[in-house]
KOLDRENRO-324896 format. One record per residue (C-alpha): chain; z, x, y. Coordinates in pm, 1 decimal. Last residue first. Example, Ala and Ser with C-alpha at 12.3 -4.5 7.8 and 13.67 -1.06 7.14 Angstrom:
// KOLDRENRO-324896
+--------+----------+----------+----------+
| chaine |        Z |        X |        Y |
+--------+----------+----------+----------+
|      A |    714.0 |   1367.0 |   -106.0 |
|      A |    780.0 |   1230.0 |   -450.0 |
+--------+----------+----------+----------+
// end
This chain:
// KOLDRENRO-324896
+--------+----------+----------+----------+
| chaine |        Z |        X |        Y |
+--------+----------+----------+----------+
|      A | -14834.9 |  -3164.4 |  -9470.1 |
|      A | -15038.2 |  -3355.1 |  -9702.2 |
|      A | -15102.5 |  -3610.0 |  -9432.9 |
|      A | -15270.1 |  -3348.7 |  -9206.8 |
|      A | -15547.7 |  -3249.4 |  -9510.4 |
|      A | -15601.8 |  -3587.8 |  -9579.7 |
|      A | -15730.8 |  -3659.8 |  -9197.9 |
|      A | -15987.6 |  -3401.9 |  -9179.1 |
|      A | -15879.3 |  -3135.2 |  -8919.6 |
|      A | -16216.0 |  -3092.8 |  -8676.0 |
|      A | -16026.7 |  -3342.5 |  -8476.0 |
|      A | -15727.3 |  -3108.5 |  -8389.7 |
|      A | -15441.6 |  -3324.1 |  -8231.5 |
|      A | -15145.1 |  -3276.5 |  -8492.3 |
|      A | -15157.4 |  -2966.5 |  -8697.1 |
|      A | -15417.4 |  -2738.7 |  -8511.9 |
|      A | -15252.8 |  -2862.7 |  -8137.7 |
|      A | -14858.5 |  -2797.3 |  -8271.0 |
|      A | -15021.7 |  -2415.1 |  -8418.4 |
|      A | -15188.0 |  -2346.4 |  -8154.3 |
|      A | -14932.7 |  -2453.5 |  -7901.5 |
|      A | -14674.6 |  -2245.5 |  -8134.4 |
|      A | -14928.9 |  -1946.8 |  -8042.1 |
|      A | -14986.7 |  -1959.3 |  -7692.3 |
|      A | -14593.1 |  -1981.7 |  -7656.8 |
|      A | -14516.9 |  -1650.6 |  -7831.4 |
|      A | -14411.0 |  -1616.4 |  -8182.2 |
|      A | -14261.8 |  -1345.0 |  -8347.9 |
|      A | -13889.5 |  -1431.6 |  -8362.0 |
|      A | -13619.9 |  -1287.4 |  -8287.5 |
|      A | -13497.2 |  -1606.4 |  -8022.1 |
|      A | -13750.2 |  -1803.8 |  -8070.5 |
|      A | -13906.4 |  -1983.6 |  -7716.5 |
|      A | -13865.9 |  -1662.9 |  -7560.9 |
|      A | -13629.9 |  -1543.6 |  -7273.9 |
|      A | -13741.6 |  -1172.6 |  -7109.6 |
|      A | -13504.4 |   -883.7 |  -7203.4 |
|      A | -13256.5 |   -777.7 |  -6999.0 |
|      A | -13392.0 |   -455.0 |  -6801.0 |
|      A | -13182.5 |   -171.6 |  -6833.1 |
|      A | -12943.5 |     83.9 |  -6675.8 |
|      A | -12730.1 |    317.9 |  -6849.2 |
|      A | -12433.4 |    491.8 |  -6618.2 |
|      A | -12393.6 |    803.0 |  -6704.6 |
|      A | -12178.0 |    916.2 |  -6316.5 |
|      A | -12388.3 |   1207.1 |  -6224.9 |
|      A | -12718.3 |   1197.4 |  -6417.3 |
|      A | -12726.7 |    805.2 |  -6408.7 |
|      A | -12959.6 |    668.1 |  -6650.3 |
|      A | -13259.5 |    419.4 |  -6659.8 |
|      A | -13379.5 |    266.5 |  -7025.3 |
|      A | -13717.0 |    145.7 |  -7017.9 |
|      A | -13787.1 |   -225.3 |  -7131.1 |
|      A | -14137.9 |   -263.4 |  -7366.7 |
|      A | -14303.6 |   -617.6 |  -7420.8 |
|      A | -14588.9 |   -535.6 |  -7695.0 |
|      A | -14765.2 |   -833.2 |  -7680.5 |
|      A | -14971.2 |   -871.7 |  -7979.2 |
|      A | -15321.8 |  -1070.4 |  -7977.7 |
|      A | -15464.3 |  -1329.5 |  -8223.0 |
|      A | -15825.0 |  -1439.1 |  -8053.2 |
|      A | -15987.8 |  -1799.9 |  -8107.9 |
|      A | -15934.9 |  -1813.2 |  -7783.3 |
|      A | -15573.1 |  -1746.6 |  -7720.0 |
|      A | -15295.6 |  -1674.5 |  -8006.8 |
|      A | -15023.6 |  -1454.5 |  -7946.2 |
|      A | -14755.0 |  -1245.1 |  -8169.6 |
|      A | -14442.4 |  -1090.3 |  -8041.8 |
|      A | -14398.3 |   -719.0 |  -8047.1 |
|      A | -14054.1 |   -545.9 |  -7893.7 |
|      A | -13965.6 |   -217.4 |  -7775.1 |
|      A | -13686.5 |    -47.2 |  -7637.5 |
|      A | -13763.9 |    277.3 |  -7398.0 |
|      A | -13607.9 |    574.6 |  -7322.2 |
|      A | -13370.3 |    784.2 |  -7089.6 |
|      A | -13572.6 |    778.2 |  -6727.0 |
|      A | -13384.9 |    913.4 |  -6441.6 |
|      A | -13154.8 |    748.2 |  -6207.9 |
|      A | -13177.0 |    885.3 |  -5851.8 |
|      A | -12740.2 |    894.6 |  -5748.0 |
|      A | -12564.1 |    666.8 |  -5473.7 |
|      A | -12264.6 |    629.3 |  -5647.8 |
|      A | -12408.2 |    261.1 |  -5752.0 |
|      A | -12726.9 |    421.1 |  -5910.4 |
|      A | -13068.0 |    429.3 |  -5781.1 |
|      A | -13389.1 |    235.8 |  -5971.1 |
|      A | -13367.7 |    -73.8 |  -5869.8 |
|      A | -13577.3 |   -320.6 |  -6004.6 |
|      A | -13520.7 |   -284.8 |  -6331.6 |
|      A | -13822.2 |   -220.2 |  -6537.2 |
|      A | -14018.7 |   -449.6 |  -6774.8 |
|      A | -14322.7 |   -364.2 |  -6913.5 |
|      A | -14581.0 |   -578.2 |  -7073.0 |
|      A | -14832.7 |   -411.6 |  -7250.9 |
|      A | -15167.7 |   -601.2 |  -7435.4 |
|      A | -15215.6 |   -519.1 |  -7797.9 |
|      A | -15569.8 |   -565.0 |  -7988.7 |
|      A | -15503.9 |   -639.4 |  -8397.8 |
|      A | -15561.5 |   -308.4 |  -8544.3 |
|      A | -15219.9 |   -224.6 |  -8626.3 |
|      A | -15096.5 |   -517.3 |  -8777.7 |
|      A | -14774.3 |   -612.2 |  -8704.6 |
|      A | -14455.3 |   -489.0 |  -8847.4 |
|      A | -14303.7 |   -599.5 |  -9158.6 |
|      A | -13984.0 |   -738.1 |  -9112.2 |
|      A | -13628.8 |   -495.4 |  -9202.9 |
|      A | -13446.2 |   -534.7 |  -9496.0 |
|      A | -13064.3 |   -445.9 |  -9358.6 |
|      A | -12883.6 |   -751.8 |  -9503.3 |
|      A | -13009.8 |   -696.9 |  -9877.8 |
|      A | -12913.9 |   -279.4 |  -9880.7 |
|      A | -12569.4 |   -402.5 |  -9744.7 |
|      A | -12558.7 |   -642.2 | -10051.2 |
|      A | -12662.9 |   -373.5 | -10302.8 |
|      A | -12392.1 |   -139.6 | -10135.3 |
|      A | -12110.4 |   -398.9 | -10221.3 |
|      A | -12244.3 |   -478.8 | -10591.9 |
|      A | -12251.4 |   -107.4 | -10638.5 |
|      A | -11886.8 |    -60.3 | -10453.3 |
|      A | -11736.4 |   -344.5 | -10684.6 |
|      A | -11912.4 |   -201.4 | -11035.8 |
|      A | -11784.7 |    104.1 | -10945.6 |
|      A | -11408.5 |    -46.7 | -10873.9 |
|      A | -11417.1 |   -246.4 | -11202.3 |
|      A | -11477.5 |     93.0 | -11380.1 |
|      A | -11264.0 |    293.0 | -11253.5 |
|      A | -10955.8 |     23.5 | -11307.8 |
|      A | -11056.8 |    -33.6 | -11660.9 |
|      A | -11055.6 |    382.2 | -11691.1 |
|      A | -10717.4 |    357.5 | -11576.7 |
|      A | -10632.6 |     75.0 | -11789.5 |
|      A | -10733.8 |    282.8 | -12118.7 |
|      A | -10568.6 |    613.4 | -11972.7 |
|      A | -10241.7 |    442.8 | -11913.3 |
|      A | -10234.1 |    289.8 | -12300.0 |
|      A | -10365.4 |    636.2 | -12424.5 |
|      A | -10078.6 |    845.4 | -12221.6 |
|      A |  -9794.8 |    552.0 | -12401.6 |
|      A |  -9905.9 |    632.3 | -12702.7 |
+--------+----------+----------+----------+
// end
């Protein structure tokens, strides 16, 4: 009797803790949804960033390790463009030392926009005069 009454809570226990580590993965799987990338056929123009010296402290030629890449999204003539901004990654051989350029400031922090776009945007929404004048006040 007693065996069944242990059993019964253990299998209580099992099942709370399942339920627990689904609803635990399901929120991991939530926070790690990753944005759509851009467009591939929209025209890209390269910025790249390198450090500016390219010799380690001990005295040592760094060699190339990779590269981190980001896209933003710009807006000039009439045109939608990406800028790809890429930063290489510079190693040490001798002492592994990682060496890279920070990344440039932007008006969003993570976001897409670049400047030539959220002037678009401000200029289309307040100052265009092609924009009839209902259209703005339903905004």
């Amino acid at each position: 009797m007693l065996d069944d009454i242990i059993g019964a809570d253990m299998a209580g226990i099992e099942t709370e803790l399942d339920d627990a580590i689904d609803s635990r993965t399901r929120t991991q799987e939530k926070s790690q949804l990753k944005r759509q990338s851009l467009l591939p056929e929209l025209p890209r123009r390269e910025v790249h960033h390198e450090p500016e010296v390219k010799t380690c402290s001990c005295g040592c030629a760094m060699s190339r390790m990779g590269e981190d890449v980001s896209e933003k999204l710009d807006y000039m003539s009439g045109v939608f463009k990406v800028e790809r901004h890429i930063r290489d990654k510079w190693v040490c051989d001798a002492c592994e030392t990682l060496t890279q350029s920070p990344m440039p400031a932007h008006i969003l922090d993570k976001g897409l926009p670049t400047v030539g776009l959220l002037a678009q945007v401000l200029i289309a929404k307040y100052d265009d005069p092609f924009t009839p004048i209902s259209s703005i006040t339903d905004l």
